[in-house]
RORO-806241 format. One line per field, with one value per residue (C-alpha): chain; residue in three letters; y, x, z; residue number from 1. Coordinates in nm, 2 decimals, m for minus. Example, Ala and Ser with C-alpha at 12.3 -4.5 7.8 and 13.67 -1.06 7.14 Angstrom:
2
kette <- [A;A]
rest <- [ALA;SER]
Y <- [m0.45;m0.11]
X <- [1.23;1.37]
Z <- [0.78;0.71]
nr <- [1;2]
This chain:
188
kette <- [A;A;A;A;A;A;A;A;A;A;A;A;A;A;A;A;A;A;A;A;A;A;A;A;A;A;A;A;A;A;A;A;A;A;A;A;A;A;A;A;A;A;A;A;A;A;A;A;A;A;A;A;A;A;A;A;A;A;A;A;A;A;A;A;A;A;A;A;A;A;A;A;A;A;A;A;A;A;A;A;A;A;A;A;A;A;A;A;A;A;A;A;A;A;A;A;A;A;A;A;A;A;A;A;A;A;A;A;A;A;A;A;A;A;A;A;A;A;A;A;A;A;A;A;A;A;A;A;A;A;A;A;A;A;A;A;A;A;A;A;A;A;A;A;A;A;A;A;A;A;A;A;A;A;A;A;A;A;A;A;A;A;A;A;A;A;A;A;A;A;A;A;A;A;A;A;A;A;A;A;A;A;A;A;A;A;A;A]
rest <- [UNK;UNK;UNK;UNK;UNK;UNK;UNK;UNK;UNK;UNK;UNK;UNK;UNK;UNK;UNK;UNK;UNK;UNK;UNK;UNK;UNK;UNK;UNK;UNK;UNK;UNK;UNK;UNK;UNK;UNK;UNK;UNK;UNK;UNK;UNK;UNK;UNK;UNK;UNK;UNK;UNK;UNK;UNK;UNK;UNK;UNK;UNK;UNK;UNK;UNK;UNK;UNK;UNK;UNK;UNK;UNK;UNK;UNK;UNK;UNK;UNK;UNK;UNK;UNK;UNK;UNK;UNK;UNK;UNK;UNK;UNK;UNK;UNK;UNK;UNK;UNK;UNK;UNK;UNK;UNK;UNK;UNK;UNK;UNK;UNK;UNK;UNK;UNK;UNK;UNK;UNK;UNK;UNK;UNK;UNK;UNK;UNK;UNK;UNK;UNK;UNK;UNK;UNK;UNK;UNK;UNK;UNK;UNK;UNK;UNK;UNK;UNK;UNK;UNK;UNK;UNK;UNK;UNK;UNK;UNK;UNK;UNK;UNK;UNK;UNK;UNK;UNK;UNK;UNK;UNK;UNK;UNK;UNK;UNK;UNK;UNK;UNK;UNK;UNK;UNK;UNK;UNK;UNK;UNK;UNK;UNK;UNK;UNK;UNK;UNK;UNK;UNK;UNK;UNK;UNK;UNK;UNK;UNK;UNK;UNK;UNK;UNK;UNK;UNK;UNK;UNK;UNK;UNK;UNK;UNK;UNK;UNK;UNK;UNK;UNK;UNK;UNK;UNK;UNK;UNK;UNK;UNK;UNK;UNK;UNK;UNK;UNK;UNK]
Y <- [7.50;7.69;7.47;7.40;7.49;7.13;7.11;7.41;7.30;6.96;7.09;7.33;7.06;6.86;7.16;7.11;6.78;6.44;6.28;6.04;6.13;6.02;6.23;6.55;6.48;6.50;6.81;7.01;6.95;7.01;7.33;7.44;7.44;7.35;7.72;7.75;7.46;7.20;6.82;6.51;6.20;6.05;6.39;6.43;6.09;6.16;6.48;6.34;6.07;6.38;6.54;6.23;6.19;6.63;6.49;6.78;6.53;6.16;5.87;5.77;5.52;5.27;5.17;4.96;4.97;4.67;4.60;4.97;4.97;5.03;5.39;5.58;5.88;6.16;6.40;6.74;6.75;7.06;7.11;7.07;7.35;7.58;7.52;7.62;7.92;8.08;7.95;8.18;8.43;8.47;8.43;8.69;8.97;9.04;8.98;8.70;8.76;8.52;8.45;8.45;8.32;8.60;8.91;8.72;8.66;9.04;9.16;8.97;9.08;9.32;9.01;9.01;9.24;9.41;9.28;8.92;9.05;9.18;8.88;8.69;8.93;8.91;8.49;8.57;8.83;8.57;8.32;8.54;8.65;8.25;8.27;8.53;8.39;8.05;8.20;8.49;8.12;7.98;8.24;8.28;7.92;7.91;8.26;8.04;7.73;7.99;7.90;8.17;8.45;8.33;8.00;8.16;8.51;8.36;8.33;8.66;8.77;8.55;8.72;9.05;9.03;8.85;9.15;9.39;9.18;9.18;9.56;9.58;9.39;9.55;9.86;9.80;9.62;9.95;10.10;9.91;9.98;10.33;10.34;10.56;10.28;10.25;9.92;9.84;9.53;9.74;9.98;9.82]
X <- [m3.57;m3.28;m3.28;m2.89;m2.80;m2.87;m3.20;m3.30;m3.19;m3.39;m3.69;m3.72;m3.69;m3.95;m4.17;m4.13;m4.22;m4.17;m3.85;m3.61;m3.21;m3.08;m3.26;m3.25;m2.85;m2.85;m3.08;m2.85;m2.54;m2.70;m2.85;m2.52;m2.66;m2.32;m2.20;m2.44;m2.42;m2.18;m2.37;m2.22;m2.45;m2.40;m2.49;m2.81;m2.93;m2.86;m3.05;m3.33;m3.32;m3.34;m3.59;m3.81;m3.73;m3.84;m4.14;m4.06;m4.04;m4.25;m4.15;m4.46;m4.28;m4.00;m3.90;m3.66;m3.53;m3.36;m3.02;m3.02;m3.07;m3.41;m3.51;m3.75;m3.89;m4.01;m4.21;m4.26;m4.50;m4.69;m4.47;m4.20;m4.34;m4.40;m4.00;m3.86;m4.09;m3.96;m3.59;m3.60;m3.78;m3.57;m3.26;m3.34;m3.48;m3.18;m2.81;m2.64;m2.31;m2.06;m1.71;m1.55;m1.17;m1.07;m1.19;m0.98;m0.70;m0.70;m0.72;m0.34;m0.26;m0.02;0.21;0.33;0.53;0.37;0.51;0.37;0.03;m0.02;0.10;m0.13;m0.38;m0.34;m0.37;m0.72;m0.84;m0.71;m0.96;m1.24;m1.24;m1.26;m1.53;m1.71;m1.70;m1.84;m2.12;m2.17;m2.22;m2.47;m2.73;m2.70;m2.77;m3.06;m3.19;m3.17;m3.36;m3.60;m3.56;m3.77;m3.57;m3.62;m3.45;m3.15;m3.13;m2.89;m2.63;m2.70;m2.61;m2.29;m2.19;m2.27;m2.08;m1.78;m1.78;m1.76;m1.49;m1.27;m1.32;m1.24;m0.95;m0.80;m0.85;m0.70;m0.39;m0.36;m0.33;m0.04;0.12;0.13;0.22;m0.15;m0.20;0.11;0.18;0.25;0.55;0.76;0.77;1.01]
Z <- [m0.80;m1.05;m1.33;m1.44;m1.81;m1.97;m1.77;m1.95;m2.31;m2.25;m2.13;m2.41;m2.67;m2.49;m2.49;m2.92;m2.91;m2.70;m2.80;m2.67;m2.51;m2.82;m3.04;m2.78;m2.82;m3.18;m3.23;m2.96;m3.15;m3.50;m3.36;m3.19;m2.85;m2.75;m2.80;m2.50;m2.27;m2.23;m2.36;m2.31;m2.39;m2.05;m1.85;m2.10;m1.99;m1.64;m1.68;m1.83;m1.49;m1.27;m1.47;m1.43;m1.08;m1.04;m1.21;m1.48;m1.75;m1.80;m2.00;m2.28;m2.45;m2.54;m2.91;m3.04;m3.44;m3.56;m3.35;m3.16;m2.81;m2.62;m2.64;m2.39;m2.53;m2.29;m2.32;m2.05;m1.82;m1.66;m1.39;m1.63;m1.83;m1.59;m1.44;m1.79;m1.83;m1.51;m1.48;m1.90;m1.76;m1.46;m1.63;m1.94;m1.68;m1.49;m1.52;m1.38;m1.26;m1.47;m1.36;m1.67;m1.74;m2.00;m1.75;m1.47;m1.71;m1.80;m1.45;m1.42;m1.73;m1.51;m1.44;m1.81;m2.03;m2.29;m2.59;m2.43;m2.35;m2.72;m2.88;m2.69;m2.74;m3.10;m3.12;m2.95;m3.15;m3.44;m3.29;m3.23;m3.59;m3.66;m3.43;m3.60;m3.96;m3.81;m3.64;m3.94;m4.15;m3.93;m3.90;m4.27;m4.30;m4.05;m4.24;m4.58;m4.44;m4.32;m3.97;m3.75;m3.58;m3.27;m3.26;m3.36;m3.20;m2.93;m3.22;m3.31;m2.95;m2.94;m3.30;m3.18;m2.82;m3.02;m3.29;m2.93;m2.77;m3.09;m3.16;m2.77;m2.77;m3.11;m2.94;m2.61;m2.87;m2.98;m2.65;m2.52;m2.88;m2.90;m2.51;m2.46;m2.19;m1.97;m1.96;m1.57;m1.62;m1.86;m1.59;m1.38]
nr <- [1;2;3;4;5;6;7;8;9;10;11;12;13;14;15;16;17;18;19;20;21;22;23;24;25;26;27;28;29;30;31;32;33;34;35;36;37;38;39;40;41;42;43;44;45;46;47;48;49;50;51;52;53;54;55;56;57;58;59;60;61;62;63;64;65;66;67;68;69;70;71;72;73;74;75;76;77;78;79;80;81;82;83;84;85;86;87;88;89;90;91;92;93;94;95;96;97;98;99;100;101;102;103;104;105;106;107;108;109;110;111;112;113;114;115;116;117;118;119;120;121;122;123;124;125;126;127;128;129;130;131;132;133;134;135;136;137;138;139;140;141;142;143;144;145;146;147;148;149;150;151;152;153;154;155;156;157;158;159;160;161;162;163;164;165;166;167;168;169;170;171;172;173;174;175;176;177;178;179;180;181;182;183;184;185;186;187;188]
């Protein structure tokens, strides 16, 4: 079974420690996980049902504080484990092919003059910058809490490909500028 981008995120927190939804929500948005994978409460619990039903994760216990709801904390089981190993394994030994929005945008980039392209161009190289500072913040922060390297090396890969998409970009701004790359539209 390919385990979807939220199933992988849960199970790895599991594999930490047992915890309930509520909990696993919290940590993923304080970590930033949501750089990686897209969380809503509702779809973690749902995941965490599926999970159950997979038999990849088991409920061990229900709390209640005070006035808060009932909470079921889970915790991963073998089968669980082993899932998670392989989908990480599989998915960090070969390339998966990503269809991503900005590659398709560029490859119709042709449709729009090149004063339009640049300018838009420029507002996303503004926002990757933005990008880049935020991210440049929070592995300095997990450094300074002396988080270990490898809970946060997939920041370091976002910064890194963002720092190569800007330089990219700036270039290819460049391009169209100085009319080294003939800019189709403007042709006609």
């Amino acid at each position: 079974m390919a385990l979807k981008p939220l199933c992988i995120s849960v199970l790895a927190l599991l594999v930490e420690r047992p915890m309930h939804p509520y909990e696993m929500n919290r940590l993923l948005h304080e970590r930033h996980e949501d750089r990686f994978v897209k969380i809503r409460l509702g779809s973690l619990y749902h995941t965490v049902e599926r999970l159950q039903a997979d038999e990849l994760v088991e409920a061990i216990g229900t709390e209640r504080e005070g006035n808060r709801p009932e909470r079921t904390t889970y915790a991963i089981t073998a089968a669980g484990r082993e899932a998670v190993e392989a989908r990480v394994r599989e998915l960090i030994s070969r390339p998966v092919r990503e269809y991503l929005h900005f590659a398709l945008a560029l490859s119709e980039a042709h449709t729009i003059g090149a004063a339009e392209a640049t300018a838009d161009l420029q507002q996303y190289v503004t926002a990757l910058d933005e990008d880049i500072a935020e991210l440049t913040a929070l592995l300095r922060a997990a450094r300074d809490r002396g988080i270990p390297e490898t809970y946060w090396i997939a920041g370091d890969y976002l910064l890194t490909t963002a720092i190569a998409q800007r330089d990219w970009i700036t270039t290819l701004i460049t391009r169209i500028e100085t009319k080294d790359l003939i800019w189709q539209p403007d042709l006609q």
